[in-house]
C-alpha positions in Angstrom: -7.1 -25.7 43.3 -11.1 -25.0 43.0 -10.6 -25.1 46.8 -8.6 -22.3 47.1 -10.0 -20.4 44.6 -13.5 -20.5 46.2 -12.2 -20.3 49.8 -10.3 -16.9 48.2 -13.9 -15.7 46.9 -15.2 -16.2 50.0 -12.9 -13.9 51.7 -13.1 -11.4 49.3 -15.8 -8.5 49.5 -17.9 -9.4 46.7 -17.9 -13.3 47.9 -19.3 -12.5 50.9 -21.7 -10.2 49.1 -22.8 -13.0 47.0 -23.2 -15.3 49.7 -25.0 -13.0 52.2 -28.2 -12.9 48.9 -30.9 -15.1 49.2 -30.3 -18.5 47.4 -32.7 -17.1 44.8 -31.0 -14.2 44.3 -27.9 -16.4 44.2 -28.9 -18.4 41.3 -30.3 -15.0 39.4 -26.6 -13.6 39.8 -25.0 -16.5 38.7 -27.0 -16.9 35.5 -26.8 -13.3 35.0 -22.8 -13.6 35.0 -22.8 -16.5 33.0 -25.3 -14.5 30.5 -22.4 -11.7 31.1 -19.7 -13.9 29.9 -21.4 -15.1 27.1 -22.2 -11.4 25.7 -18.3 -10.2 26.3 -17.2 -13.5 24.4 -20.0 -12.8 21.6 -18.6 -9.2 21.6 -14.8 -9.4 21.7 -14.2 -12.6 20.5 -17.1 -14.4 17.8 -17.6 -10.9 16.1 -13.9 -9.6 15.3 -13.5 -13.4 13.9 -16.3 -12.8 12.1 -15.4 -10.0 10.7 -12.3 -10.8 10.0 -13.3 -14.2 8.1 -15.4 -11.7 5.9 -12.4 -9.8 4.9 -10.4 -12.1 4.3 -13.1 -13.7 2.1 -13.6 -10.9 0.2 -10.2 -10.3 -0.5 -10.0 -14.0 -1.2 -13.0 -13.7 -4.0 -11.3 -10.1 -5.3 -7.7 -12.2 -6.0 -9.8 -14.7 -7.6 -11.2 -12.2 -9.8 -8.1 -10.8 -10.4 -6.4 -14.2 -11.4 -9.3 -15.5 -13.6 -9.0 -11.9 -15.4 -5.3 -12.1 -15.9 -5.4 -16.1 -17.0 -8.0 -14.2 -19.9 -6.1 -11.8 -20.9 -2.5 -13.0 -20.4 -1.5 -12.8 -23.9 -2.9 -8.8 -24.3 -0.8 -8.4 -21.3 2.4 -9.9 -22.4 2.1 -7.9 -25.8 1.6 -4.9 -24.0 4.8 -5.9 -21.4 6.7 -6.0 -24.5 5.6 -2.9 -26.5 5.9 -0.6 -23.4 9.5 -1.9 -22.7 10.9 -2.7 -26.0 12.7 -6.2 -27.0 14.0 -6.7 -23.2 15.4 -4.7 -21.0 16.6 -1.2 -21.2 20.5 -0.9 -20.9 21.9 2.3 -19.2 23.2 3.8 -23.2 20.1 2.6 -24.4 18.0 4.5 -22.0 20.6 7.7 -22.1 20.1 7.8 -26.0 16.4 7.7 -25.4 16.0 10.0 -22.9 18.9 12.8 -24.6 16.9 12.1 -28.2 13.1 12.8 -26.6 14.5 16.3 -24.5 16.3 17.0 -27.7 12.8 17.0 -29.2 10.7 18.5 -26.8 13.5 21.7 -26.7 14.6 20.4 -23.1 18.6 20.6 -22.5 20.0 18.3 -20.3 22.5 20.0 -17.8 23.8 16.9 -16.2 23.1 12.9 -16.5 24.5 10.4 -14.9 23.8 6.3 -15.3 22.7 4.4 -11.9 23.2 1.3 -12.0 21.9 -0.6 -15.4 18.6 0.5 -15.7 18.7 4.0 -14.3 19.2 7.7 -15.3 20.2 10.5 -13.0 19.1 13.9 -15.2 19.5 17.7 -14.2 17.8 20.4 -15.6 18.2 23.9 -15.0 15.6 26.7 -15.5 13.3 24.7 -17.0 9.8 25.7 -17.7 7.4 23.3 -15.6 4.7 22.2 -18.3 7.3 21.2 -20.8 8.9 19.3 -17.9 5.8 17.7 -16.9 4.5 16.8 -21.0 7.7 15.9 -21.5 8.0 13.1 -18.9 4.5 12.3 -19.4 5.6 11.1 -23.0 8.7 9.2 -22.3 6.4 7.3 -20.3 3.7 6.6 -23.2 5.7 6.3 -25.8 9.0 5.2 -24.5 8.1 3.5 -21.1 10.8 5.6 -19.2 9.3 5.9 -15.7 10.0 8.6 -12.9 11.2 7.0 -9.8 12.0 10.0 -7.7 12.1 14.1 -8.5 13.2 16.9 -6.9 11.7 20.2 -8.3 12.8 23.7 -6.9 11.3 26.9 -8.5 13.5 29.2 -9.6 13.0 33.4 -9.3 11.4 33.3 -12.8 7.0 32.3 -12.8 6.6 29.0 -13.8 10.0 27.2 -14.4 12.1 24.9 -12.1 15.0 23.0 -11.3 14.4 19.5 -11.7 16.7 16.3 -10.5 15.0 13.4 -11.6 15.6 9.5 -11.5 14.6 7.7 -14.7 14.4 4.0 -14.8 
């Protein structure tokens, strides 16, 4: 196999090249493509390993971190788990009742609501004026920890109010 390869050299353009230089010259090229070699491996191969042994490091000492502070503070955590959600979880009349109660409030009149699944809430609202909307969902999710999964807002001919469809959960 080293036979054929080197008779193959040999035939080729820059094998005869090479073997037309001087035998010092010989030796200077072959050191030089050996040095060659050893650059492209240090470039495209040792560095991106390096690098990415550094990142993953990093991230490695970040999760760390991130664990160690969560072991600490695991019981603040849990409390706050509980007070955001309530007793358990949030059944789909539990969260309607919520929801119709805190719009009833804030002077917002649900058009339409529909339960998705058990722990979601399809509302519409009509011509609806967009800061109420938005301090209005922004304290179901303080005080109530109702979240917005998805909203579609469409302004209306009327400055400053919209047509909202969003999904509570």
């Amino acid at each position: 196999m080293i036979q054929t390869l080197t008779a193959r050299l040999q035939d080729s353009t820059a094998g005869r090249w090479y073997l037309e230089q001087s035998e010092r010259d010989q030796r200077v090229l072959f050191l030089l493509a050996i040095f060659l070699v050893a650059v492209l491996f240090w470039l495209f191969v040792w560095l991106p390993i390096q690098d990415r042994l550094s990142v993953a490091e990093n991230r490695h000492a970040r999760a760390l971190a991130d664990q160690q502070w969560i072991l600490e503070h695991r019981e603040t955590l849990q409390q706050l788990a509980t007070t955001r959600t309530g007793a358990g979880p949030r059944t789909g009349q539990a969260l309607l009742s919520t929801v119709a109660g805190s719009a009833r409030r804030h002077g917002i009149t649900l058009n339409r609501f529909q339960p998705e699944g058990s722990d979601a809430l399809a509302v519409s609202l009509d011509d609806v004026p967009f800061g109420e909307l938005v301090v209005w969902l922004e304290r179901l999710q303080r005080e109530d920890g109702i979240q917005v999964r998805s909203a579609t807002l469409d302004a209306q001919n009327a400055p400053g109010r919209v047509r909202a469809r969003i999904l509570l959960h």
